[in-house]
C-alpha positions in Angstrom: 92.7 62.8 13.4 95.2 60.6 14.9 95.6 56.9 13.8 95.8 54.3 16.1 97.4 52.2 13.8 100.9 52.1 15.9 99.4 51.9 18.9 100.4 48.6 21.1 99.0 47.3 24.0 101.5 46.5 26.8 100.6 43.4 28.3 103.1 42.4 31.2 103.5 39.0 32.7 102.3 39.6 36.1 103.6 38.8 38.9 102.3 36.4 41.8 102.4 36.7 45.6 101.9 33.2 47.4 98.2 34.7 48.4 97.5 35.4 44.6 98.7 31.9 43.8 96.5 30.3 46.1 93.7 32.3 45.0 94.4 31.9 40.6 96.2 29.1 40.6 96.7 26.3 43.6 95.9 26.4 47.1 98.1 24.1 48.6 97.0 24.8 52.1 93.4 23.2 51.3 94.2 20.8 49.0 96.6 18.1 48.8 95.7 17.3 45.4 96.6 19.4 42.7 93.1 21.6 41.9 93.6 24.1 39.6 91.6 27.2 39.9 92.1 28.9 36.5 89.8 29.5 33.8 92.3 29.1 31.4 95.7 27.2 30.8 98.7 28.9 32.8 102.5 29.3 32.5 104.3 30.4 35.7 108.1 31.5 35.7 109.6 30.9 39.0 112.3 33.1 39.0 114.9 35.5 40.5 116.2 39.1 39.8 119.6 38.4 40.1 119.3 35.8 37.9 120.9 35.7 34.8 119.2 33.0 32.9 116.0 34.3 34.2 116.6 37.8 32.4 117.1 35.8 29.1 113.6 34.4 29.1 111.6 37.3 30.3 111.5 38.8 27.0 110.9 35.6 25.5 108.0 34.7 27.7 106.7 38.8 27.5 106.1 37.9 23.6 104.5 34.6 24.3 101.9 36.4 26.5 101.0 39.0 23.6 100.8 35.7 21.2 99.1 33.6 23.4 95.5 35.5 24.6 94.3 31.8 25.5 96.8 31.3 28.4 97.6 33.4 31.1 101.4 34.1 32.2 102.3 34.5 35.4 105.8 35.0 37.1 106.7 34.2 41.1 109.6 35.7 42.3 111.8 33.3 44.2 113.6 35.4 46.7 110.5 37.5 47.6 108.2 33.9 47.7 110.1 31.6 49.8 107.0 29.3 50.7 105.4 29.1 47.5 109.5 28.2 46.1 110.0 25.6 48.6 106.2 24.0 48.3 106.9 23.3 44.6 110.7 22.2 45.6 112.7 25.0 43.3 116.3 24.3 43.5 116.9 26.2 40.2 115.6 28.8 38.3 114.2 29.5 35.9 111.9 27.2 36.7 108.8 27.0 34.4 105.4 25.1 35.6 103.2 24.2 32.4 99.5 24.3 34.0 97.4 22.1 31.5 93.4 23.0 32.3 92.4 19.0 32.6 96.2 17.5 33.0 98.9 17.4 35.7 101.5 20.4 35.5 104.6 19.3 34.1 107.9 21.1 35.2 110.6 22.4 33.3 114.1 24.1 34.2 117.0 26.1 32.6 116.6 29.1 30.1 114.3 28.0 27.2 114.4 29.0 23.6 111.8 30.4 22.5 110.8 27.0 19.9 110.9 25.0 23.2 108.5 27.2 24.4 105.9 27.1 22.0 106.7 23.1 21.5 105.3 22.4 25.1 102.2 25.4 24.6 101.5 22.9 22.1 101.6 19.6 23.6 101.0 20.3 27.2 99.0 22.9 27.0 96.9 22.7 23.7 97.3 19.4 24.0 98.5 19.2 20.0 100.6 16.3 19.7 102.7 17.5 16.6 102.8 20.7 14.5 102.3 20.2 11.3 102.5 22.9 8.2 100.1 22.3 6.0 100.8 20.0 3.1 99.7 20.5 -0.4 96.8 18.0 -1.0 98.8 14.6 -3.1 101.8 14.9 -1.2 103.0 13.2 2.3 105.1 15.0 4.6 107.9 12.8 5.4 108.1 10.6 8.6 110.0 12.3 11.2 111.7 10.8 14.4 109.2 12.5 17.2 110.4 13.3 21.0 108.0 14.3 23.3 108.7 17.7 24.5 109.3 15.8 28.2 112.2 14.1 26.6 113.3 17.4 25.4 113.0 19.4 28.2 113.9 17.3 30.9 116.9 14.5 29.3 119.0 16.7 28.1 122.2 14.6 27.2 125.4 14.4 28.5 128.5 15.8 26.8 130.5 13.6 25.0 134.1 12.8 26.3 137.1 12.5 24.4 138.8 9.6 24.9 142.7 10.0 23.6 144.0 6.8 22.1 147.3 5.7 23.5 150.3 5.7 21.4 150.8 1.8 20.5 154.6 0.9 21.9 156.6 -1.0 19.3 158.6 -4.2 20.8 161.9 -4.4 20.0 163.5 -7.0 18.1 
């Protein structure tokens, strides 16, 4: 008798052609307002193979779709989707579209971790506006300094530069 104890379903993200996306997701040659056409919430990485970044998050994104049965993962290939690319204005990939069921989208670029990730699952797409671990009953979790995973995401700051002090001149006598 075999055991299918070890057994694992492979789920792969799948992959989009512009005529898929118009028929899952948008079609932006009806509508000029967004109308999404999912049954469920949606994360799409618009990517490239060549892409270096891109390779980084695959796996990353891979394990969110075995985690996350409630949202469906989708990938569009840049080079091979030039319309659908240029219709959402892509100038860098990876570029990940958060699809909300009753919000906006919300764009993000650049290689995600993984805690990014499920950040904005939570507040864009579950629409949880903090995680919190639960608390034994009598205590209060501290008061933290929240940033909305926009803030995160998309205000990344700028590095710091070094400013070298000049050597103070001493006047002669």
């Amino acid at each position: 008798m075999e055991s299918n104890k070890f057994k694992t379903k492979i789920i792969m993200v799948k992959n989009l052609t512009t005529e898929e996306f118009k028929e899952l997701v948008f079609d932006y040659t009806q509508n000029k307002e967004w109308l999404f056409k999912g049954k469920k919430p949606a994360i799409i990485d618009f990517f490239a193979l060549w892409c270096n970044p891109c390779k980084t998050i695959a796996p990353i994104l891979e394990e969110l779709d075995m985690e996350y049965s409630e949202i469906d993962f989708y990938k569009v290939n840049t080079e091979n989707e030039n319309e659908l690319a240029a219709t959402f204005g892509i100038q860098s990939i990876p570029s990940i579209l958060f699809i909300p069921l009753n919000a906006p989208p919300q764009m993000a670029m650049g290689a995600l971790p993984k805690d990014t990730f499920i950040k904005a699952i939570n507040e864009i797409i579950l629409g949880k506006e903090k995680i919190i671990d639960d608390v034994p009953e009598g205590l209060v979790q501290p008061e933290q300094e929240e940033t909305s995973i926009e803030q995160e995401i998309m205000e990344k700051p700028a590095p710091k530069r070094k400013t070298r002090k000049k050597p103070v001149e001493k006047k002669e006598k």
